[in-house]
N, C-alpha and C positions, 0 to 999 in steps of 0.2 A: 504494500500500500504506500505513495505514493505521500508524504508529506503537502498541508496545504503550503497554499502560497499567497502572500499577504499582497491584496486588488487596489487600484484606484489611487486616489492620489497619497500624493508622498511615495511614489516605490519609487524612485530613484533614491533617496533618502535612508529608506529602511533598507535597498541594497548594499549601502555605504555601511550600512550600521552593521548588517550583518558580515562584516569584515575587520571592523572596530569594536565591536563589542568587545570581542576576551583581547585583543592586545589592551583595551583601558581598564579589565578587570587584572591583568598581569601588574601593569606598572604597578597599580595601589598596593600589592606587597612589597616592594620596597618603599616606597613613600613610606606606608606607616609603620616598615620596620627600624628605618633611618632616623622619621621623624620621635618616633619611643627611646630609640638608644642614647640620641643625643639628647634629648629634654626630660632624660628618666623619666618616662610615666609607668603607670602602674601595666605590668605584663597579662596579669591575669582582666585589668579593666579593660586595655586593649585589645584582646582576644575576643572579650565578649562582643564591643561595639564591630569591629570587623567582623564578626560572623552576621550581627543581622544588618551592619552594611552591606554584605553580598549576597543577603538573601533578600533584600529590599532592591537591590539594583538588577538581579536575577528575575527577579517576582516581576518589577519594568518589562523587562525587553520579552520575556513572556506575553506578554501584552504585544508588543510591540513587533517582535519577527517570530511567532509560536510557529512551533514545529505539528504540531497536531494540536487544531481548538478541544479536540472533545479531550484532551487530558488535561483541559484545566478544571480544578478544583471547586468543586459545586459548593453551596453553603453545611451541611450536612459534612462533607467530606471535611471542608475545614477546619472545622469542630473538632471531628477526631483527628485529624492530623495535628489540631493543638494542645492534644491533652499529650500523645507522645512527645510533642516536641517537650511540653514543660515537662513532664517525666525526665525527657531522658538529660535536659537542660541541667535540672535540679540535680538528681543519681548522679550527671557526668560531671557537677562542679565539686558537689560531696567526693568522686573520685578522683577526681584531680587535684583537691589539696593532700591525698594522700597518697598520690602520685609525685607533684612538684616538693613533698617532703623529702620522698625517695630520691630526687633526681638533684634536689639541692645538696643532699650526702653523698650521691655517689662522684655528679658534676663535679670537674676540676674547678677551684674558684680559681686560675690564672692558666686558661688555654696556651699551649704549647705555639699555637698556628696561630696567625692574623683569624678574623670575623672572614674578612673576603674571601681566604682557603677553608675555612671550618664550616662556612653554610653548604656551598655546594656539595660540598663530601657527605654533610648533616643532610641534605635533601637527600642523595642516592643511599645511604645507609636505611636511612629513615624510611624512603619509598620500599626499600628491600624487604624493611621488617614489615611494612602494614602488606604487599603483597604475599607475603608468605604467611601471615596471620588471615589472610583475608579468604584467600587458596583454603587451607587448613578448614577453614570457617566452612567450606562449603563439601568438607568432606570426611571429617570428623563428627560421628553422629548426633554425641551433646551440644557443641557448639554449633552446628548445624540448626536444632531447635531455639536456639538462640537466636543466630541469624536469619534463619529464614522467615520469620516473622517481616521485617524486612521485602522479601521477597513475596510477599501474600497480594503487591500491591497489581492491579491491573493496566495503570499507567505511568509514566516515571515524569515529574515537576518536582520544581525547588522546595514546594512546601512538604510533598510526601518523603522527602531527602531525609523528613526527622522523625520516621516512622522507623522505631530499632527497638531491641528489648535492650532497657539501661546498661542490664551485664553486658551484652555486645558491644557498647560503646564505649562503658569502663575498661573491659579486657583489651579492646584495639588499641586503645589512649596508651596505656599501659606498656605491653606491649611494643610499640614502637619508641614511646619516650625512655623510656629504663632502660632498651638494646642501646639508643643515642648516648645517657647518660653514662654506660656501665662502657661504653668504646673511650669514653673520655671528651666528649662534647661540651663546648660551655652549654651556660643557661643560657646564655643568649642566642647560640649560634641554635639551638632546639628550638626560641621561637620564634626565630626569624621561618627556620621552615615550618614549623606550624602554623606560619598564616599563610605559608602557599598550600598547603594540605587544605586547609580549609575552603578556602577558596576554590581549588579543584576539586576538595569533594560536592560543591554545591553546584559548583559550571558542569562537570560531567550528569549532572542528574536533571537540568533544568533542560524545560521544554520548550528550546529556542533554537531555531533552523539555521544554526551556522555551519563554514565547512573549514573542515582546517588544511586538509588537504595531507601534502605529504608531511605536513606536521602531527598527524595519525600518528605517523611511525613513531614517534618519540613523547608524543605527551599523551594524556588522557585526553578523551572528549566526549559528548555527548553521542556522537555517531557510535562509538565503542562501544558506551557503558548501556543502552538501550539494547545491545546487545546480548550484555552479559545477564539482562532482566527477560530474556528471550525463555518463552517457552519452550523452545526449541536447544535441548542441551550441546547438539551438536555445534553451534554455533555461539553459545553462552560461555566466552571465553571472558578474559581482559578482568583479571582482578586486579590490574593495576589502576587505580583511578587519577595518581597522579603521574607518574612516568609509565610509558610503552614499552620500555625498552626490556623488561622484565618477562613481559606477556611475551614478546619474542624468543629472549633467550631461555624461557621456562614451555616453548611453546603451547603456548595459550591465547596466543593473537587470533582472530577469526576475520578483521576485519578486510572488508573491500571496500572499495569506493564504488555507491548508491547501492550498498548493505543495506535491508531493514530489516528487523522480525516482523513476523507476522504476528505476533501478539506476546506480550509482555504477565509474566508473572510466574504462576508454580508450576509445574511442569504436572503436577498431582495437588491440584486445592486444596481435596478433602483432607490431606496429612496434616493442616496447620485449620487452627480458628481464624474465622473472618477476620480481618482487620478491625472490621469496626466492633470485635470483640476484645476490649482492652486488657481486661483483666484475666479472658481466658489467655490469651496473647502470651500476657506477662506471666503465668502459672504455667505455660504449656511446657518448657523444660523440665517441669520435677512430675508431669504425666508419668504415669508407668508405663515403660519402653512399650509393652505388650500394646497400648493406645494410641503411643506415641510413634510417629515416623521414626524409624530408623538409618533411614538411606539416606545419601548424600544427594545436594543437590546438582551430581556427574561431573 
């Protein structure tokens, strides 16, 4: 199926846009990670406004070059995508000062490397750990019921991007910040890449018709990860949401260019509770196995 195409006037405009779009959502992670270091502001207050800056500017252009109208969020849908979002908001801030306590103990407090050599290395390590957490996640039975809740969703937009069970969001946090701190990464050089993580984890889930072309091959994008939400597990690859280049050398790329699934979600529904079943959702990991899916999701 064929993404629509936005009619009438202004498309020369929205064509431009759709070209501009992620290089102005790229720069903003160094602006504000430039602009935090040198005016010491607070890391964890920073983290928070830039995520619902990019989900506010995502949630735009939604509007503005949608990739598919029917996968935007009905009033209904919103609802429940806002109780997960504050769920997992709350559980992943509660786990993340017991995260950044671990990371402030194990973090060198005087990096060996400049910022400018310690980020990049910190994105590639750091992308390593959340793809091989993320892989894992989809194939490991417990964490599997975990994650796939996630997976329950029928269409992929920026707002259902905070549809997760809290554990799933705790563990992955975890997980990749403790591998960065326990390699020897400052504090700093962890959030400078955590606010590209961020940012790419909400641009690869939003429901905006851009193309990146042969920049597929090395980042994340929405053409990918619509992908990896694919019914269809033959082609439900790309657990890398912010670098490519992993899903290559792990082969698990599936993309081509004008790839689509044919439909997006569980590959087997009945294994998990509705989405808009919150609380069975959130209980469906400690189901007994015998009720509980067991299988990976391929």
């Amino acid at each position: 199926m064929s993404p629509e195409r936005a009619v009438g006037p202004g498309v020369g405009s929205i064509a431009v846009l759709r070209y501009t779009a992620y290089p102005v959502l790229l720069l903003a992670v160094p602006v504000a990670a430039i602009a935090t270091l040198r005016e010491h502001w607070d890391i964890g207050r920073v983290l928070v406004l830039h995520q619902l800056g990019v989900i506010g500017y995502l949630w735009a252009l939604e509007r503005l070059i949608p990739y598919r109208r029917e996968w935007h969020p009905g009033g209904r849908e919103l609802r429940c995508y806002g109780v997960y979002f504050v769920l997992t908001m709350v559980g992943g801030a509660i786990g993340q000062l017991l995260v950044a306590a671990l990371v402030a103990r194990l973090a060198p407090p005087h990096p060996t490397l400049s910022l400018g050599a310690e980020i990049p290395l910190a994105l590639l390590a750091g992308s390593l750990a959340k793809y091989l957490f993320h892989r894992w996640s989809h194939h490991q039975s417990w964490l599997w019921r975990l994650h796939g809740v996630h997976h329950g969703l029928d269409k992929v937009n920026v707002t259902n991007n905070g549809v997760n069970h809290v554990l799933d969001v705790l563990l992955g946090q975890a997980a990749v910040q403790l591998v960065l701190a326990w390699l020897g990464f400052s504090r700093e050089s962890i959030f400078c890449a955590t606010l590209f993580v961020v940012a790419q984890g909400y641009f690869v889930h939003a429901n905006i018709d851009v193309r990146l072309g042969w920049l597929n091959h090395v980042l994340g994008s929405p053409e990918q990860h619509r992908l990896h939400h694919s019914t269809d597990l033959a082609e439900a690859g790309h657990y890398g949401a912010d670098l490519a280049v992993w899903d290559h050398l792990f082969g698990s790329f599936t993309w081509r260019p004008g790839q689509v699934p044919a439909a997006v979600g569980l590959s087997d529904p009945a294994s998990f509770p509705p989405t808009t079943s919150v609380l069975a959702s959130l209980l469906h990991p400690w189901r007994p196995v015998a009720d509980a899916t067991t299988d990976s999701a391929g």
